[in-house]
N, C-alpha and C positions, 0 to 999 in steps of 0.2 A: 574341844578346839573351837567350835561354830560357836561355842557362848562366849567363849571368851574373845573371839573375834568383835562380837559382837559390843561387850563392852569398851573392849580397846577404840571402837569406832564410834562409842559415842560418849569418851572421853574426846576424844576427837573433834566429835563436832561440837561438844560446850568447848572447846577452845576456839576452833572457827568461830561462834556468836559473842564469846568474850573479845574477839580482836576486830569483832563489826562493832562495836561498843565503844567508843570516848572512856579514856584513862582506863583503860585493860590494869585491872591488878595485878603482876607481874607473878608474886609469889602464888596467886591462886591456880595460874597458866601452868606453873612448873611442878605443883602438886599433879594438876593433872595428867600433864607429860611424865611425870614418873606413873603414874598410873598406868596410863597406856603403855608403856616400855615392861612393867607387872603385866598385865594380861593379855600381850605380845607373847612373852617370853617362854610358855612352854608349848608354842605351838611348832614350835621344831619338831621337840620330844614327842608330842602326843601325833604327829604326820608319821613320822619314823615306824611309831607303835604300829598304827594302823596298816598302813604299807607291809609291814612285815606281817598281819596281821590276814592279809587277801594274797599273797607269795610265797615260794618254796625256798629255800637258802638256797640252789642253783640257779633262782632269778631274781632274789633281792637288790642285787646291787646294782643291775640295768634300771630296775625300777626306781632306787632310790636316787640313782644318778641323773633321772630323767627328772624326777621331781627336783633335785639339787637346784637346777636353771632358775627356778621360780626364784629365786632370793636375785639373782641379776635380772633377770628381766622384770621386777616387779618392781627393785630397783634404778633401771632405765626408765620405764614407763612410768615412775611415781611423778617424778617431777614434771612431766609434760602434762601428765593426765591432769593433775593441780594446776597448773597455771591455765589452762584449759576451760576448767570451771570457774576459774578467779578472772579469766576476762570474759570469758560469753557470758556468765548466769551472775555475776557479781560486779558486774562496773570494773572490774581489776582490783578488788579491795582485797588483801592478801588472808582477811578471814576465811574469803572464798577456795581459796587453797587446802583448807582443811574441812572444811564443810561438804565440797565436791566429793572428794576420797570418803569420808567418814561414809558418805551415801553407799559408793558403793561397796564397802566393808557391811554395810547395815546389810545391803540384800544378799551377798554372797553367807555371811554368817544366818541368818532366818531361814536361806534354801539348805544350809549343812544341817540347822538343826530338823528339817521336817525330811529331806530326804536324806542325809549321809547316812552310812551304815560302817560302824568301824568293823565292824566283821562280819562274814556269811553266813553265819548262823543268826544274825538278824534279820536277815533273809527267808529265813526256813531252811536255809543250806546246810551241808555238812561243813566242817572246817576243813580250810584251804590244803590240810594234809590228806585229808581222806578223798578230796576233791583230784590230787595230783597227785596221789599213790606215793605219798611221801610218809614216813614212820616219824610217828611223832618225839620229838627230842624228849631227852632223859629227863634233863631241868624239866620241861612242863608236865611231863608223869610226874614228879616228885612234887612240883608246886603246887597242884589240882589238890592235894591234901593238906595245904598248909596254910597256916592264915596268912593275911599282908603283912603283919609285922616280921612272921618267922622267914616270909621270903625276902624283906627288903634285908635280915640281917643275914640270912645263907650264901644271896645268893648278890647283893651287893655290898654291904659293909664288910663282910667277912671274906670275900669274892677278890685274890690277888690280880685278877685278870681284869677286872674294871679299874681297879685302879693304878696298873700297869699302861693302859689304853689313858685313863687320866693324864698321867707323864707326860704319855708320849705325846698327848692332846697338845698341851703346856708348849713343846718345842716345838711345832711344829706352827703353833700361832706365831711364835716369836717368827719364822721365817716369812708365815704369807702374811700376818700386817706391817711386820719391819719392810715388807717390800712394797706391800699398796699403797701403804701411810709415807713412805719418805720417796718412792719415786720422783715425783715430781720435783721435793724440794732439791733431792740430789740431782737428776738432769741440769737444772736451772744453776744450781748454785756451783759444784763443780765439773761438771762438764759445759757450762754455761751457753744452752739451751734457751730459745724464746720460751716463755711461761706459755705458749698454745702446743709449743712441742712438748713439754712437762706436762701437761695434765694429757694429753694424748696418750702418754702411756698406759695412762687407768684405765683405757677403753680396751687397749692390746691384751694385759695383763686379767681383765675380768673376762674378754671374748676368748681367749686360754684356758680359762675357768670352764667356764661356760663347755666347751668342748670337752677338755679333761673329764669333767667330773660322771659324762656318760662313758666315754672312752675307757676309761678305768672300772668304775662299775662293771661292765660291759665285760673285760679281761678278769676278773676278779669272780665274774660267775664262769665264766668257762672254766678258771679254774678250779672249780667246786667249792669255791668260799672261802679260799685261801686269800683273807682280805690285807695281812697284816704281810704278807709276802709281798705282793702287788704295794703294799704302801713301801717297803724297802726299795724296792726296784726304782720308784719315782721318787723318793729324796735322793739315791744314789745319782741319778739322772740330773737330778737338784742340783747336785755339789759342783758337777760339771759346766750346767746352765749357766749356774751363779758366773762362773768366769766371763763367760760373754759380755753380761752386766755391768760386773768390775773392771774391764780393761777395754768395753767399748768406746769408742769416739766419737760416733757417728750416730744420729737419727737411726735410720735401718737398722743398726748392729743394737743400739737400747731396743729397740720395738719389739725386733725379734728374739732375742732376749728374753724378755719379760712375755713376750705370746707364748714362748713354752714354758717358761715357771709358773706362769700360770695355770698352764695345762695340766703340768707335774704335780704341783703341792696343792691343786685341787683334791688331787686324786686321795693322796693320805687323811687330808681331811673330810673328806667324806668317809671312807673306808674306815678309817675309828669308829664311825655311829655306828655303822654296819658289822665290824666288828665285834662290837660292844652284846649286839642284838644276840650271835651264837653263841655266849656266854651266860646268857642270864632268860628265864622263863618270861614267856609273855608279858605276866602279868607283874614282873620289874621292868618293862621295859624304859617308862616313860620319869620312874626315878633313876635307874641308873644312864640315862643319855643326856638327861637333863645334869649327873653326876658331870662327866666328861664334859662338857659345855661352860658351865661353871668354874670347872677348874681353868677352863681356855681364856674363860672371858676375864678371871679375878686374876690369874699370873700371868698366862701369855702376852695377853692383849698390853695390860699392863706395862710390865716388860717394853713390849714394841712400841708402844710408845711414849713411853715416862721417860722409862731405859733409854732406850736410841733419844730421843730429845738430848736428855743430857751428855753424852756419850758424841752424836753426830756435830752438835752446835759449837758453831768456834768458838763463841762467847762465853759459852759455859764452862765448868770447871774437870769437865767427865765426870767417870764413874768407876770407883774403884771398887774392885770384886778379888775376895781374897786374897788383897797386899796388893795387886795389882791394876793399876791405873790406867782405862780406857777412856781413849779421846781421839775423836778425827773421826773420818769415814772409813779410813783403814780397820780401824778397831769394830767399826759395825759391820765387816764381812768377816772379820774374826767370831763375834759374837754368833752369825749366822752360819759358818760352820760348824760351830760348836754347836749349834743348837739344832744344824742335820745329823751328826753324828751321834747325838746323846739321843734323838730319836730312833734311828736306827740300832743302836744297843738296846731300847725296849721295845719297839717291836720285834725282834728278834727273839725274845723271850716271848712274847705272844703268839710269836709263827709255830713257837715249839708245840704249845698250848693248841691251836687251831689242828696243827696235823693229828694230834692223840683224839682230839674231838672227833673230823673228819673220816678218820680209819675205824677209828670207832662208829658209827655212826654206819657206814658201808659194810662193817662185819653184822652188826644188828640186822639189817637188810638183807 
């Protein structure tokens, strides 16, 4: 993760000194902005690994909810930190925006690679089971003999439970960017909202987040890693929220609204990764979460916003989904029912999965 950090940051900064430079070649920028967005991308996966990696499965998912934050607050603070350095250390030349940041990505990735440790036993330590009197899972006895090909195909491609946790990935994006990505346009447009009340929502909506995603973590280890239960609980909670949203009129009744859907549909998205983790041996961790991630970003994501564009926009023509022709705003809280409910029917079959694990796991003990 710290190398690749590392590159990402100075992809970064040859963008900053291309756009200090007279006639920035455009196409060369966005080479490297895809670049950085590649060695971005599995540092989800590989934080996840690790985490799970120094924790016991009755405190993964405090842990991981607490790291959760970092995606918003890294997200708040990016754009100020940038403009920051692009007007003290650069005249305000917007290179400096990318230059400042890349710096400090260079030193945060340099100190992971000489000091991190993805586990205790690079330490001289025992593993964090033997540390916390915890029996080690079955997957990682069976893995510890297996090469990497035989586990990514046992224990991920062959594996109904990861790609059960995929699905459910899939709907559950549809819910939380159909609601971050079109808040604003829907306050403004028909509940017609000044554009400072519309984008206000994204700050309600993410600080719900922000809370949620320890909250939940948090419930989800108490109750002994019953991750995929705790995610039914908060879309079911979801479906109800959603009403507030849809038949609010007011400023306060949106904000509030969207402060606990936020809250809510944080929690199942997080809870998948960690999910994902009780199914598969260590050393699949950072294929199979990068699995689930993927399928979020290539259908759901998609979806919420391709989908809802065409589907929400008066101008356009909707979007018909077998035989059936969706158009209006109406039709996009149809959508986002649908796409709580078909979540909740897979995780439900993953809860099954979790408790056989779980009792299992307590009788071994």
């Amino acid at each position: 993760m710290s190398f690749l950090l590392v590159l990402a940051a100075v992809m970064t900064l040859l963008v900053g000194v291309l756009l200090l430079m007279n006639q920035t070649p455009v196409g060369l920028i966005l080479v490297l902005w895809s670049l950085n967005g590649l060695f971005q991308s599995p540092g989800g996966s590989a934080s996840l690994s690790t985490i799970s990696r120094w924790t016991t499965t009755t405190t993964r998912g405090r842990y991981i909810g607490i790291w959760n934050i970092s995606h918003e607050l890294g997200g708040a603070v990016a754009g100020i930190i940038a403009l920051w350095g692009a007007n003290h250390l650069f005249g305000g030349n917007v290179g400096g925006m990318f230059i400042f940041p890349a710096a400090i990505g260079l030193i945060v990735g340099f100190w992971g690679l000489f000091f991190g440790a993805d586990d205790p036993q690079e330490l001289g330590w025992d593993t964090s089971e033997v540390i916390f009197d915890e029996p080690v899972p079955a997957a990682d006895q069976e893995a510890a003999k297996m090469s990497k090909w035989d586990i990514l195909k046992t224990f991920v491609i062959k594996s109904p439970w990861v790609w059960l946790l995929c699905i459910a990935n899939v709907f559950v994006y549809v819910v939380r960017i159909g609601i971050v990505n079109w808040a604003p346009l829907y306050t403004v447009q028909q509940l017609h909202f000044t554009v400072a009340q519309g984008a206000n929502t994204l700050l309600l909506f993410q600080l719900g987040g922000i809370i949620g995603s320890v909250v939940w973590g948090l419930v989800s280890d108490w109750l002994k890693g019953r991750r995929a239960v705790v995610s039914i609980l908060c879309l079911v909670l979801t479906a109800g929220v959603v009403l507030g949203y849809r038949y609010g009129t007011t400023p306060t009744m949106i904000n509030m609204s969207l402060f606990f859907l936020g809250m809510l549909i944080y929690g199942p998205q997080l809870l998948i990764g960690v999910s994902v983790i009780s199914f598969v041996p260590k050393n699949a961790l950072n294929v199979s979460d990068g699995l689930t991630g993927t399928f979020a970003y290539i259908f759901g994501d998609l979806m919420a916003q391709v989908g809802f564009a065409a589907i929400a926009d008066p101008k356009a023509h909707g979007l018909r989904v077998m035989g059936q022709l969706l158009h209006g705003w109406n039709d996009t809280f149809i959508v986002f029912y649908a796409a709580v409910v078909l979540s909740v029917i897979t995780l439900a079959v993953v809860a099954v999965g979790e408790e056989r694990r779980i009792r299992g796991a307590a009788v071994a003990k």
